[in-house]
C-alpha positions in Angstrom: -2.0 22.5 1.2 -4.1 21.5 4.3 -4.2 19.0 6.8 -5.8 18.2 10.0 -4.5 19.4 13.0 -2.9 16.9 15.3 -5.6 17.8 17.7 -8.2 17.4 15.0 -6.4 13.5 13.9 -6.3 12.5 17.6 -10.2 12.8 17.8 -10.8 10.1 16.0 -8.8 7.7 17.5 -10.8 6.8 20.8 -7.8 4.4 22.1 -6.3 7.6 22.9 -8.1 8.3 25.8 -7.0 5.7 27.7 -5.9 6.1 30.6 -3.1 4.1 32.9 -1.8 4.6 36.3 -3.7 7.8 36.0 -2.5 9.5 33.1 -3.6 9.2 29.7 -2.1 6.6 27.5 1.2 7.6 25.0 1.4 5.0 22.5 4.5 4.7 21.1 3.9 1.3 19.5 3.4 2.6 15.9 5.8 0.2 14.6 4.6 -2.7 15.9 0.7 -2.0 15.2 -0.8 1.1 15.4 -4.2 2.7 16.8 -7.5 2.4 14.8 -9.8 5.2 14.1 -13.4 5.2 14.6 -14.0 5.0 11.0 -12.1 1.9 10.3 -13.7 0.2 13.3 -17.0 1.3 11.7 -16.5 -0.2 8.6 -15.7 -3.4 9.8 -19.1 -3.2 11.9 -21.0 -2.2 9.1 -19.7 -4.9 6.6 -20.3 -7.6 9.5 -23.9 -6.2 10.5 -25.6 -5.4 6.9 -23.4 -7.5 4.2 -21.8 -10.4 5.7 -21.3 -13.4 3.2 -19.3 -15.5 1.2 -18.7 -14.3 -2.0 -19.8 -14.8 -5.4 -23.4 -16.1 -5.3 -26.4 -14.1 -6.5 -28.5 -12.9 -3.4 -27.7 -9.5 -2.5 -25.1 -9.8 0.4 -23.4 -11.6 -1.4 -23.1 -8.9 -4.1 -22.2 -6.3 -1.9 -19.1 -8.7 -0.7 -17.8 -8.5 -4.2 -18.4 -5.1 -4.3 -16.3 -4.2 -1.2 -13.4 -6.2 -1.8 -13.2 -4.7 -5.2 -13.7 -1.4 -4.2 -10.3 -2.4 -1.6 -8.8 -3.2 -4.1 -9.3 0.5 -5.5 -8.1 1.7 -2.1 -4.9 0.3 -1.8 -4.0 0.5 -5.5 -4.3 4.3 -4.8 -2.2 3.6 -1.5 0.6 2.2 -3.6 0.3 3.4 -7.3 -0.6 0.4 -8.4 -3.9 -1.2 -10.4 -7.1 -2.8 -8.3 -6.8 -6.1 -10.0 -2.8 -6.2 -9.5 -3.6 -6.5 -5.6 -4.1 -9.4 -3.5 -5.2 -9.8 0.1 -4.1 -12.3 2.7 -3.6 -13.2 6.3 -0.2 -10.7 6.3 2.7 -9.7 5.0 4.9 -12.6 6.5 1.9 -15.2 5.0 1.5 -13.6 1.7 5.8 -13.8 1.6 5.9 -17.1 2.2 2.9 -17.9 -0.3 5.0 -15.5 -3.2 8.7 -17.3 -2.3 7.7 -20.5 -3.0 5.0 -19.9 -5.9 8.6 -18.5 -7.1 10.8 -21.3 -5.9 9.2 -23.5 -8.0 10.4 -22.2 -11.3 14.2 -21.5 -10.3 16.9 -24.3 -10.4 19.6 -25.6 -8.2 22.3 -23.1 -8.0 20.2 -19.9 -8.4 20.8 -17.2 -6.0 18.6 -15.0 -3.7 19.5 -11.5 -2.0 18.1 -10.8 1.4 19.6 -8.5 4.0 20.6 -8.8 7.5 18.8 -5.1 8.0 15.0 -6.6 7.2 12.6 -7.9 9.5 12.9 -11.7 9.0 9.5 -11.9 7.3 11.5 -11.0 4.3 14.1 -13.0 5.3 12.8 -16.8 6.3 10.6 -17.4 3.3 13.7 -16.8 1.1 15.6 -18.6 3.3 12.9 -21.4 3.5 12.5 -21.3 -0.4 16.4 -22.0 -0.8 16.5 -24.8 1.7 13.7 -26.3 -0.4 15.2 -25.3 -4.1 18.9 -26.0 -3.3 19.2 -22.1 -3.6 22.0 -20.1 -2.6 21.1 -17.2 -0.4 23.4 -14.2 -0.4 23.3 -11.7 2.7 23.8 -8.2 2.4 25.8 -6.7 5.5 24.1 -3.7 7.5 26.8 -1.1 9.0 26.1 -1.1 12.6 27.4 2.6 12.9 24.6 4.1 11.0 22.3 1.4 10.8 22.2 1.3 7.1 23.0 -1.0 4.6 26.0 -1.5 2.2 24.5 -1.4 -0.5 28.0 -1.5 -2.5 28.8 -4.4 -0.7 24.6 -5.9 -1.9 25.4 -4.6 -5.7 28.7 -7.2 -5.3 26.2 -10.2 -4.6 23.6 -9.8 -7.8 25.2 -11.9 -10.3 23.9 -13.6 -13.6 22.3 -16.2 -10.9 20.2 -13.6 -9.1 16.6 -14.5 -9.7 15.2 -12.2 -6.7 16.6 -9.5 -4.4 14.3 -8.7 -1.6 14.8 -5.9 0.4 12.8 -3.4 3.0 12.1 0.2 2.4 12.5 1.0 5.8 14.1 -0.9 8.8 11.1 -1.7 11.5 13.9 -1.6 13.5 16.0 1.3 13.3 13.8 3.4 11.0 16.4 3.3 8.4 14.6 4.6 4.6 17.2 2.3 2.1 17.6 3.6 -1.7 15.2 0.4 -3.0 14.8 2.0 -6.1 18.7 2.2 -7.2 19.0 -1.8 -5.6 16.0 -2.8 -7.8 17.7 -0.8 -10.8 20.4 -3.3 -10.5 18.5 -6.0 -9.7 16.3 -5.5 -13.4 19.5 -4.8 -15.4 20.3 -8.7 -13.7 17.0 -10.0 -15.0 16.0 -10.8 -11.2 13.0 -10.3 -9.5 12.4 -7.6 -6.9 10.3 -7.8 -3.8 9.6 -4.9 -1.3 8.7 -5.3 2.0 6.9 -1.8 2.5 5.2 -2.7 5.8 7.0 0.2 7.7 7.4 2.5 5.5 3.8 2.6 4.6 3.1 4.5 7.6 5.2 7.4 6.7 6.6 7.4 3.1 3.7 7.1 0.1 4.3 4.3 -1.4 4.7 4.2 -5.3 5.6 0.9 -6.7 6.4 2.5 -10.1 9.3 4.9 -9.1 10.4 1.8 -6.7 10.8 -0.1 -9.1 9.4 -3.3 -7.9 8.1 -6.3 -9.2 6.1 -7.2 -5.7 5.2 -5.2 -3.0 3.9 -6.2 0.3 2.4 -4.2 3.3 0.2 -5.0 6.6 -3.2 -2.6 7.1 -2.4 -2.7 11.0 0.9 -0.7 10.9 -1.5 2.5 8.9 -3.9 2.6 11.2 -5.7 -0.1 9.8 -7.0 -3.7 11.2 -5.2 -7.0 10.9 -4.7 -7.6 7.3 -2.1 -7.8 5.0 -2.1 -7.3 0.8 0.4 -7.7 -1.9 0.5 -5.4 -4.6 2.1 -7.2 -8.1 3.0 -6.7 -11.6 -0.1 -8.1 -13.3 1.9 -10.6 -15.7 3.9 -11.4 -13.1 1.1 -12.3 -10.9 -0.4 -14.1 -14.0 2.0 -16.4 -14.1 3.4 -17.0 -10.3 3.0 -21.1 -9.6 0.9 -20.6 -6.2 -0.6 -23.5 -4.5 -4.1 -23.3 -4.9 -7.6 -25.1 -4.5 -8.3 -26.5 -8.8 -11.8 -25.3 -8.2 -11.0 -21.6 -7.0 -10.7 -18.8 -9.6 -7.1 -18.7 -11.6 -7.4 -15.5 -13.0 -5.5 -12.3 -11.3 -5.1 -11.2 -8.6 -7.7 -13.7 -6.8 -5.5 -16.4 -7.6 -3.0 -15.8 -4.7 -6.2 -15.7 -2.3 -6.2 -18.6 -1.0 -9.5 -19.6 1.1 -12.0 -17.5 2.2 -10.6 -13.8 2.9 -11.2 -11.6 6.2 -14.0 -9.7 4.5 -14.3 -7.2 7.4 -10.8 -6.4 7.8 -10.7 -5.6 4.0 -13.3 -2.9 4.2 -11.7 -1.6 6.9 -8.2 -1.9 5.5 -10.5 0.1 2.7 -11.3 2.8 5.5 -8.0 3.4 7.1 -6.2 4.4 3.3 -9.8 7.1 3.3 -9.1 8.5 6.7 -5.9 9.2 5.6 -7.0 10.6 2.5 -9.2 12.9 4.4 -6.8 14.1 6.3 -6.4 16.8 3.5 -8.5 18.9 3.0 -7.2 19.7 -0.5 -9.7 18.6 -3.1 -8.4 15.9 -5.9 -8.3 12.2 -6.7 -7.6 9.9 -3.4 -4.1 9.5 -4.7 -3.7 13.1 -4.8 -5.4 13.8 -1.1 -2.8 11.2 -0.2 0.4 12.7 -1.5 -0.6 16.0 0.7 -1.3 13.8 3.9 1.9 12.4 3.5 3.6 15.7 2.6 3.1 17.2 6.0 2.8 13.9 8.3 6.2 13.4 7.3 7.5 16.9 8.0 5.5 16.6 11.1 7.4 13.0 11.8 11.1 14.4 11.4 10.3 17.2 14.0 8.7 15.1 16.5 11.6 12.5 16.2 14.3 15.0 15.9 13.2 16.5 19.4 13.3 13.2 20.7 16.9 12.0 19.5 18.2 15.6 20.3 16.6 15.3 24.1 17.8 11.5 24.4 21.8 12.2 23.6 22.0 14.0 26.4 20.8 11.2 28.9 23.6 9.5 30.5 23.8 5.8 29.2 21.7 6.3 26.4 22.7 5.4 23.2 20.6 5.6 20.1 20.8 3.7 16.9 20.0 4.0 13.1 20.6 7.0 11.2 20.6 10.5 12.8 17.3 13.1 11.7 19.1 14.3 9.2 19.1 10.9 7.1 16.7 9.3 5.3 14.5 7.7 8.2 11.2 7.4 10.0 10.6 8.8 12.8 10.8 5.6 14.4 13.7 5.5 17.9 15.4 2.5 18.3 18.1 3.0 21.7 19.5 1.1 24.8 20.5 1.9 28.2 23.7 0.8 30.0 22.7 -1.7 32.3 19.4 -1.8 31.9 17.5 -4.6 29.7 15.1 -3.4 27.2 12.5 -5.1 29.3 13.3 -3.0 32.3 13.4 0.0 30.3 9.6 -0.7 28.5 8.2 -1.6 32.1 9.3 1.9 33.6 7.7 4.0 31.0 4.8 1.6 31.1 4.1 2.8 34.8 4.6 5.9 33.0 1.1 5.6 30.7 4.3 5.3 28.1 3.6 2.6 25.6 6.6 1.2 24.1 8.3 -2.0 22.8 11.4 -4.2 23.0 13.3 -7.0 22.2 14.8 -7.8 18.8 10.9 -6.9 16.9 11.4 -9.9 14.2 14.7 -7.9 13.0 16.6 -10.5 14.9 19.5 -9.8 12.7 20.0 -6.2 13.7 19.8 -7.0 17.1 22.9 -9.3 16.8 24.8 -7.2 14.8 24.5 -4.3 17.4 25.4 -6.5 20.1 22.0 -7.0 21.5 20.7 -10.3 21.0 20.3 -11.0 24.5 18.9 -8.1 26.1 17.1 -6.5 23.4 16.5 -3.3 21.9 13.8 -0.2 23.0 11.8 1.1 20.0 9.3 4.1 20.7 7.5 5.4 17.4 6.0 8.4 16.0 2.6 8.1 14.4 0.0 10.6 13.2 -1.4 11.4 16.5 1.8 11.6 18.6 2.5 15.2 20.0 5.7 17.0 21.1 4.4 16.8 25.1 4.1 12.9 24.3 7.5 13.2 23.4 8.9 15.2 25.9 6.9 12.3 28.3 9.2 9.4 26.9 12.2 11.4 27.4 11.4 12.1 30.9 10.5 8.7 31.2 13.7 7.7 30.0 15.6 10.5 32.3 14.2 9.3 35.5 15.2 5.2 35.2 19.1 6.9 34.0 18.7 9.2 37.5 17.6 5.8 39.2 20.3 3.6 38.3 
């Protein structure tokens, strides 16, 4: 198996040469949005310059629309393990969630029950939540433990009952990094009769997804946390999708999956949602189908992620005042650092390391939840993530970074 250097993947990222207060620019941000390559910024620029068009009509632009967005659709069905026509494209994640909940909210009755968690980023949480105020639901949370930053999921097996119609839970914490066992919840969930939905939007970046060994019945990810532009896409069981109560225009096209499409889609940011699932692909060098190229991307980004954030978390416990949550390198996890500082408020922290060329973020990052339950609602949380272009000297810069404003205090 081969992959591109890290040397060879950050040359086609031109973001990284950036440079601030004179030193070039270590983005840390993964998790929140990550850099583009050229090639996805090309694509965009070439669907925009030569095919731009509604879609379709007969005149040749507008045949080369249809011909883009369905040859996404073959992209990200590769991404996930899925089938082109059982994805759908949308706005993002959070949008396409809400649009799902209450297509689904329409056929449960008073009384039935939802599972959410408190570790998910609340685009997984409010439309459920929203859905239940609407239905007369009941919503059942499942508790995170704060000492590990993972959930119980004996304590989430206790709440699917006979009632259950649909347990939604992340694969990974965009919070804490946390990888949860999706696949045995949904187990339980099926054996139920409920419904499973997977927000996959941060652990696209660094697990490959497959909805089949998930276990899922929906699956939803953004482009712009793989490298990818603003853009979101739901991948779904095709009878499922067939027969989902969405809101929709009575002249627009009912059959799957451009039913859930609501409106006219971001036809550039397709094509280069398209483009970012190929430059990963080709980041193997291993011949094969774009599913296989895929699997050997993710192979050794992955080892490469647990080193880089292993060196980071072993660095960072011995800075006085530092403490680090989610679960150690050892666990199931991306390499994503979630931490605070004693006496310091996340915002302090991110503005030091800014003036640093370090590029990170802070605050509660949508999982308002997980912020509360470890205590920092108020001042916030510092997240710094690994992505595929992030080296060990970028590394060994945040801990520095995060060395001097201790030695300052």
């Amino acid at each position: 198996m081969s992959v591109a250097s890290v040397e060879e993947i950050r040359a086609h990222f031109p973001a990284l040469s950036r440079i601030h207060a004179g030193e070039r620019v270590a983005y840390f941000d993964g998790p929140g949005g990550t850099q583009v390559p050229l090639v996805v910024a090309d694509a965009m620029t070439e669907y925009l310059f030569e095919h731009n068009a509604n879609t379709a009509w007969l005149y040749p632009s507008s045949i080369e629309t249809d011909a883009v967005i369905a040859s996404a659709r073959g992209a990200m069905a590769d991404f996930v393990g899925g089938a082109p026509d059982e994805i759908a494209f949308g706005a993002n994640m959070t949008t396409l969630t809400f649009h799902i909940a209450r297509a689904l909210g329409r056929t449960f009755a008073a009384g039935d029950e939802i599972v959410v968690t408190e570790l998910d980023h609340h685009a997984n949480v409010a439309p459920w939540v929203e859905t239940a105020r609407e239905r007369a639901l009941k919503v059942n949370v499942a508790p995170m433990r704060p000492h590990d930053g993972t959930l119980d999921l004996d304590a989430l097996a206790a709440l699917i009952t006979p009632r259950t119609r649909v347990v939604a839970v992340g694969a990974a914490s965009n919070a804490l990094g946390t990888i949860t066992d999706v696949a045995r919840v949904f187990a339980l969930a099926r054996s139920a009769g409920a419904i499973t939905f997977c927000d996959a939007v941060h652990y696209a970046p660094h697990a490959l997804v497959d909805v089949r060994a998930l276990g899922c019945d929906l699956l939803a990810c953004s482009a712009y946390k793989f490298y990818g532009p603003h853009v979101g896409f739901v991948w779904g069981r095709r009878d499922l999708l067939a027969s989902l109560d969405v809101p929709r225009l009575e002249p627009a096209p009912d059959n799957v999956p451009d039913r859930l499409e609501t409106g006219t889609l971001n036809h550039e940011g397709i094509a280069g949602a398209a483009a970012a699932v190929d430059f990963l692909a080709s980041l193997s060098r291993d011949k094969g189908t774009r599913r296989e190229r895929l699997q050997a991307t993710y192979t050794q980004l992955h080892s490469r992620g647990r080193a880089l954030f292993a060196r980071a978390w072993k660095a960072l416990t011995s800075v006085p005042g530092v403490r680090l949550y989610g679960p150690p390198p050892d666990r199931p996890r991306t390499p994503t650092l979630c931490f605070s500082m004693e006496s310091v408020p996340s915002d302090v922290v991110v503005r030091h390391l800014a003036d640093r060329a370090v590029f990170a973020t802070h605050g509660d990052f949508y999982a308002a939840t997980v912020a509360e339950r470890l205590d920092h609602a108020r001042d916030g949380l510092v997240r710094a993530g690994c992505a595929c272009y992030t080296t060990e000297a970028e590394v060994d810069r945040l801990v520095e970074g995060v060395r001097a404003i201790a030695n300052a205090r």
